[in-house]
DSSP file (Angstrom, degrees, kcal/mol; ACC not computed):
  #  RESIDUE AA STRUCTURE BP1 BP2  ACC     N-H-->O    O-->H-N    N-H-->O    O-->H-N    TCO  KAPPA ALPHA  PHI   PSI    X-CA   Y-CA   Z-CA
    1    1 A X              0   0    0      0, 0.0     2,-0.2     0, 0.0    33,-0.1   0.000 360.0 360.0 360.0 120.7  -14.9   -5.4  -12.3
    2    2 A X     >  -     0   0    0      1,-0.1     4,-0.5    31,-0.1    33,-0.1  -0.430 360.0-105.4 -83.3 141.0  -11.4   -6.0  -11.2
    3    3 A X  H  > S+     0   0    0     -2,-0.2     4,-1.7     1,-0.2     5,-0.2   0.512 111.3  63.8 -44.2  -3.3  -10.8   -8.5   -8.6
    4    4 A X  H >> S+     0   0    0      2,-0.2     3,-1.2     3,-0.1     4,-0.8   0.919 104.9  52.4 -96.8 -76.7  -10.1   -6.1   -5.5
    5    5 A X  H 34 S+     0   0    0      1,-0.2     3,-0.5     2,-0.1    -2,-0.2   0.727 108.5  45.3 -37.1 -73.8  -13.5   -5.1   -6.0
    6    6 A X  H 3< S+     0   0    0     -4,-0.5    -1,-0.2     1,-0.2    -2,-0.2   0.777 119.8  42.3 -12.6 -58.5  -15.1   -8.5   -5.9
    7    7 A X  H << S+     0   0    0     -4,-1.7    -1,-0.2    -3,-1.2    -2,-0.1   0.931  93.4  81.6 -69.9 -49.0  -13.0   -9.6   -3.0
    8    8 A X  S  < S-     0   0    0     -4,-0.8     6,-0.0    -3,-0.5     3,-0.0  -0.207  71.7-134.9 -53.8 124.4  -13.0   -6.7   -0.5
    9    9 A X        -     0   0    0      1,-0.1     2,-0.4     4,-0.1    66,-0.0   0.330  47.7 -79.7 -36.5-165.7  -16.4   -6.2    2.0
   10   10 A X  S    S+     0   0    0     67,-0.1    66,-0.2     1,-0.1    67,-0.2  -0.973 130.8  30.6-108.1 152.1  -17.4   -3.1    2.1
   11   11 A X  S    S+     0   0    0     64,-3.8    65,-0.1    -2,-0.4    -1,-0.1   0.173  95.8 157.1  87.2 -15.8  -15.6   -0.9    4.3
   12   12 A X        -     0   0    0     63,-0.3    63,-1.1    64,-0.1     2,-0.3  -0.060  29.4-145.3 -16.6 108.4  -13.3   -3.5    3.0
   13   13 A X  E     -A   74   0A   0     61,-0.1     2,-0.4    -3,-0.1    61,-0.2  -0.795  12.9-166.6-101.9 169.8   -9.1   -2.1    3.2
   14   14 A X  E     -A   73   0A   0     59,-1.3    59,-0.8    -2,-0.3     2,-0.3  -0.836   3.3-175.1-119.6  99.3   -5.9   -2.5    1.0
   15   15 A X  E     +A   72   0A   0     -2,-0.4     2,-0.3    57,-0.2    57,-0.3  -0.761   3.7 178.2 -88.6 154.6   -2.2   -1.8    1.6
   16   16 A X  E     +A   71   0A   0     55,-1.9    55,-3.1    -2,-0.3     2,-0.3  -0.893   7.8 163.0-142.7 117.1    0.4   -2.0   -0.4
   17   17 A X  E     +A   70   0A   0     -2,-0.3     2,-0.2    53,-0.3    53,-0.2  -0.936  16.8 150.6-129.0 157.2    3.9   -1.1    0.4
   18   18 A X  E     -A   69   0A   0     51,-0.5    51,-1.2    -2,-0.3    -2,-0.0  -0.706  46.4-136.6 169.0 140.9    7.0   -2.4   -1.8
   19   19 A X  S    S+     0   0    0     -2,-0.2     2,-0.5    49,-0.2    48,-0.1   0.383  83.2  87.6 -81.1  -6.0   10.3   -1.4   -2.7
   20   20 A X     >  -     0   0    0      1,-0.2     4,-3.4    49,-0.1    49,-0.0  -0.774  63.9-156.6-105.7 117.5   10.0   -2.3   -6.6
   21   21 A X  H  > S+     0   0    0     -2,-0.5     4,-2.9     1,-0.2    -1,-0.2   0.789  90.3  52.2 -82.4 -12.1    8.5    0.8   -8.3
   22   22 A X  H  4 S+     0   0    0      2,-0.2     5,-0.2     1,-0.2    -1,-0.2   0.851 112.0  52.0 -81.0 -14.1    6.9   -1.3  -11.7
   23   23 A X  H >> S+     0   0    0      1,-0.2     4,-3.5     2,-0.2     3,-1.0   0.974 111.9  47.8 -70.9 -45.1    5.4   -3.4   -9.0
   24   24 A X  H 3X S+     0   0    0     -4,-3.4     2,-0.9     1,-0.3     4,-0.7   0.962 111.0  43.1 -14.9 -92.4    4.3   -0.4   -7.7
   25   25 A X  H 3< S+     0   0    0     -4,-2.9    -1,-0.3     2,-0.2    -2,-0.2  -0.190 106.2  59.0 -65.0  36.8    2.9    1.2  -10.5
   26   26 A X  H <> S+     0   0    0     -3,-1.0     4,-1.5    -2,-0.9    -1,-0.2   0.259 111.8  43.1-132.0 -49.3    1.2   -1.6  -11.9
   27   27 A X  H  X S+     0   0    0     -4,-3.5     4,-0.7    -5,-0.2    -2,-0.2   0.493 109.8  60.2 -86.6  18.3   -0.9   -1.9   -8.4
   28   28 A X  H  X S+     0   0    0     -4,-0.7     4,-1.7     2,-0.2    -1,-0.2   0.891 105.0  47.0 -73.3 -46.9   -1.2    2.0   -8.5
   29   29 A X  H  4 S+     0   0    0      2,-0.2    -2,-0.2     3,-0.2    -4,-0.1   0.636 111.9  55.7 -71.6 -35.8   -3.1    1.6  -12.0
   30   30 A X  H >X S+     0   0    0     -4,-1.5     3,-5.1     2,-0.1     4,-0.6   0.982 110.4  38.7 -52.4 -91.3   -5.2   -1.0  -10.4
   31   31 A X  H >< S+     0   0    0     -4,-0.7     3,-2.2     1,-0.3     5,-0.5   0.722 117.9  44.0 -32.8 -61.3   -6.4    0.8   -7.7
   32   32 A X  T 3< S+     0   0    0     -4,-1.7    -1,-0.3     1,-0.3    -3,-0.2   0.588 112.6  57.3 -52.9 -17.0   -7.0    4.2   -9.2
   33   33 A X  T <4 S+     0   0    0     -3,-5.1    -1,-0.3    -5,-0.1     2,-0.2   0.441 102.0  70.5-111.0   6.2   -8.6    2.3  -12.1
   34   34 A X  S << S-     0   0    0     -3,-2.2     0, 0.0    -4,-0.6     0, 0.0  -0.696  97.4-104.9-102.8 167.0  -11.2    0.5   -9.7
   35   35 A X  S    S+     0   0    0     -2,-0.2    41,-0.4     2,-0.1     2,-0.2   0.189  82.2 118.3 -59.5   4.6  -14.0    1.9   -7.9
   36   36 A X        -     0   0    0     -5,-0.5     2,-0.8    39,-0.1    39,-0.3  -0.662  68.5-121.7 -92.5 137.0  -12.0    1.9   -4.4
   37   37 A X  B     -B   74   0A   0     37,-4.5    37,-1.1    -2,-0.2     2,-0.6  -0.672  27.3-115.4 -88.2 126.0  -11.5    5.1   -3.0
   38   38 A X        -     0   0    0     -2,-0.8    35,-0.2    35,-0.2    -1,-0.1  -0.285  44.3-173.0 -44.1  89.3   -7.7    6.0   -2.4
   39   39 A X        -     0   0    0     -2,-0.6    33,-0.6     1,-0.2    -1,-0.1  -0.169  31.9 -80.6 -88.8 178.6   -6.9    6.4    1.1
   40   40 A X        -     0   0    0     31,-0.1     2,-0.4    -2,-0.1    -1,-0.2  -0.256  47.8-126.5 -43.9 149.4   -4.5    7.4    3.8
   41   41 A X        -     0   0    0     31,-0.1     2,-0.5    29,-0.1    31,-0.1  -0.703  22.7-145.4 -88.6 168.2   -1.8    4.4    4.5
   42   42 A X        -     0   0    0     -2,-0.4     2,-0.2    10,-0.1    10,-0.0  -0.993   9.2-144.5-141.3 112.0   -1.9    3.6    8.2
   43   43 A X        -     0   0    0     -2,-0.5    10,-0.1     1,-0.1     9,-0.1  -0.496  19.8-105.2 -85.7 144.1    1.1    2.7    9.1
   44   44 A X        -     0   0    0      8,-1.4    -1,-0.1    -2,-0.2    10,-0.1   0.250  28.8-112.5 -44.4-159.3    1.5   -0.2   12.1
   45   45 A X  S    S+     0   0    0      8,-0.2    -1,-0.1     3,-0.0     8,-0.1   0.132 119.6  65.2-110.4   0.1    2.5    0.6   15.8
   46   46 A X  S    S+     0   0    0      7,-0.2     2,-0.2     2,-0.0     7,-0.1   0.431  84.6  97.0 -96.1   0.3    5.8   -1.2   15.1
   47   47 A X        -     0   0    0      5,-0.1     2,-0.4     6,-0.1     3,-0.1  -0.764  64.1-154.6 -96.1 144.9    6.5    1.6   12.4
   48   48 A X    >   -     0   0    0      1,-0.2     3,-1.0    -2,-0.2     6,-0.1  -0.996  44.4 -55.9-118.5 133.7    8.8    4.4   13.7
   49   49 A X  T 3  S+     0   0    0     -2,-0.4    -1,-0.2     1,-0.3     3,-0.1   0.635 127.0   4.9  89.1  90.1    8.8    7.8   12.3
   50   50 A X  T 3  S+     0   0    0      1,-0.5    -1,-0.3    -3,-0.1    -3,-0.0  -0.328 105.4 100.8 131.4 -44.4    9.4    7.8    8.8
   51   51 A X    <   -     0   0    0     -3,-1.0    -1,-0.5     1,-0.1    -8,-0.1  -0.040  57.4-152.4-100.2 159.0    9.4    3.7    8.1
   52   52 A X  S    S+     0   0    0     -3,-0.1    -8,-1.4     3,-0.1    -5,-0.1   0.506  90.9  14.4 -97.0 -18.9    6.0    2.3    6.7
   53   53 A X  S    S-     0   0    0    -10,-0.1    -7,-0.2     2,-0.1    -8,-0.2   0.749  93.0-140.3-121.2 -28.4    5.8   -1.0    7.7
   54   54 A X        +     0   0    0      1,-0.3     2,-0.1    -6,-0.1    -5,-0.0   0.649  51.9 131.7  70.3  26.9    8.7   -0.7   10.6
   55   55 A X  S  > S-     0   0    0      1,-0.1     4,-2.2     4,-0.0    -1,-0.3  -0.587  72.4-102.1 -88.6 177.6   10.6   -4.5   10.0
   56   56 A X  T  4 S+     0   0    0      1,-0.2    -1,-0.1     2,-0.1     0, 0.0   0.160 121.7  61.1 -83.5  34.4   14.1   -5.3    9.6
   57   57 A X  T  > S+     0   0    0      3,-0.1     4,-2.1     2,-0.1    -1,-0.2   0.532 111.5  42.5-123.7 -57.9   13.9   -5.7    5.9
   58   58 A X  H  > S+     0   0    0      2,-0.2     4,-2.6     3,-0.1     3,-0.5   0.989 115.6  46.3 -40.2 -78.9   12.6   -1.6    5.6
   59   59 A X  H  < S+     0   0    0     -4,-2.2    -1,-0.1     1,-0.3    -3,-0.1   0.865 107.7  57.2 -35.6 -65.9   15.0   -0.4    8.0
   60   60 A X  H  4 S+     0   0    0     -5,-0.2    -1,-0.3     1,-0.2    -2,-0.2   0.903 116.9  40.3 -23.2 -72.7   17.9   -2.7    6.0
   61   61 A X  H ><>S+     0   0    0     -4,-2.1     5,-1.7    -3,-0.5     3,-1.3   0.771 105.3  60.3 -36.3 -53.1   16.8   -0.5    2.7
   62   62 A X  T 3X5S+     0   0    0     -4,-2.6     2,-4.0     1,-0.3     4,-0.8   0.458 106.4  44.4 -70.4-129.2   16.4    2.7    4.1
   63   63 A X  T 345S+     0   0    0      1,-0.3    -1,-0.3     2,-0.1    -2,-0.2   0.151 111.4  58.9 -24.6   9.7   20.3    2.7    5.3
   64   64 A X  T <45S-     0   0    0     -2,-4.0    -1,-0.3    -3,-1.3    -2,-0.2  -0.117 121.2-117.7-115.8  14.5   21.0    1.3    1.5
   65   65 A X  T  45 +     0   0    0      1,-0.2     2,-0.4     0, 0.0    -3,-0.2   0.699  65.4 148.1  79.9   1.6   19.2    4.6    0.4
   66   66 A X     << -     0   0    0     -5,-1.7    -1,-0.2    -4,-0.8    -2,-0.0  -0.671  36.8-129.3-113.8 165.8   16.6    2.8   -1.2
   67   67 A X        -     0   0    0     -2,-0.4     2,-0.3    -3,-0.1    -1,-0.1  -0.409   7.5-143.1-101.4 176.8   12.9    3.8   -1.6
   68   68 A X        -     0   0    0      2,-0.0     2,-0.5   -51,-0.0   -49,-0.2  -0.897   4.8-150.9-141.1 176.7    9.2    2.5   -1.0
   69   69 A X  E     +A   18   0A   0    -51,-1.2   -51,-0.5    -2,-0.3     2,-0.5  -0.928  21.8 171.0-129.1 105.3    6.4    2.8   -2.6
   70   70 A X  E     +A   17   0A   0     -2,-0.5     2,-0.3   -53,-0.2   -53,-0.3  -0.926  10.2 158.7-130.8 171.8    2.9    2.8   -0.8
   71   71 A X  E     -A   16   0A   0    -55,-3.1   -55,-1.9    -2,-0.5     2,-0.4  -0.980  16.4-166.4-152.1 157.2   -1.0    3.5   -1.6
   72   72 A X  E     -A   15   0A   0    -33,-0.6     2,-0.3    -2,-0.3   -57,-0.2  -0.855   7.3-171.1-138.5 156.2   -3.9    2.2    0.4
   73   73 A X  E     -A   14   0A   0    -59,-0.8   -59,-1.3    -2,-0.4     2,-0.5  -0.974  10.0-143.7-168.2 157.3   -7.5    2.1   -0.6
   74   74 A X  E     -AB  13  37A   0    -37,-1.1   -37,-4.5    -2,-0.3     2,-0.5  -0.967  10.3-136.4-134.6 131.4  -11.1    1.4    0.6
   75   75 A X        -     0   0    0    -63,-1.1   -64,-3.8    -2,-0.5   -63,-0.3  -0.847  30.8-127.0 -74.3 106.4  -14.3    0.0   -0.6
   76   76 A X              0   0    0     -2,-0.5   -64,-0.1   -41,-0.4   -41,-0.0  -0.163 360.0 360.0 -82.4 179.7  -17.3    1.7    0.2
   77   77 A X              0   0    0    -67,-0.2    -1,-0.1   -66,-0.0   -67,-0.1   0.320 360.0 360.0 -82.3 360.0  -20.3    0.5    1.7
């Protein structure tokens, strides 16, 4: 059982946003490859239209053209 199961309640969530795509893809494989079901991300209320996470570290990227990478997931009950 991989440790995001273990840890997580149920009803439990996970985000993950990051500009580095093997970091990415390494907690994509995680997630898809656990028993947590692969949800919507829910972006903050600080996020504006587009942005995921909406700091000045996103914002920075995006005008440098660069991307992000995000997936979310839920434990069920």
């Amino acid at each position: 059982m991989p440790v995001l199961e273990r840890v997580l309640v149920p009803g439990g969530r996970l985000q993950v946003v990051t500009d580095h795509q093997d970091y990415f893809e390494q907690i994509e494989s995680v997630v898809k490859g656990s028993k947590l079901k692969v949800i919507e991300y829910n972006r903050p209320g600080s996020a504006a239209e587009g942005e995921f996470v909406g700091t000045n570290f996103e914002r920075k990227y995006r005008r440098e053209g660069r991307p992000f990478y995000a997936v979310a997931a839920v434990k069920g009950s």
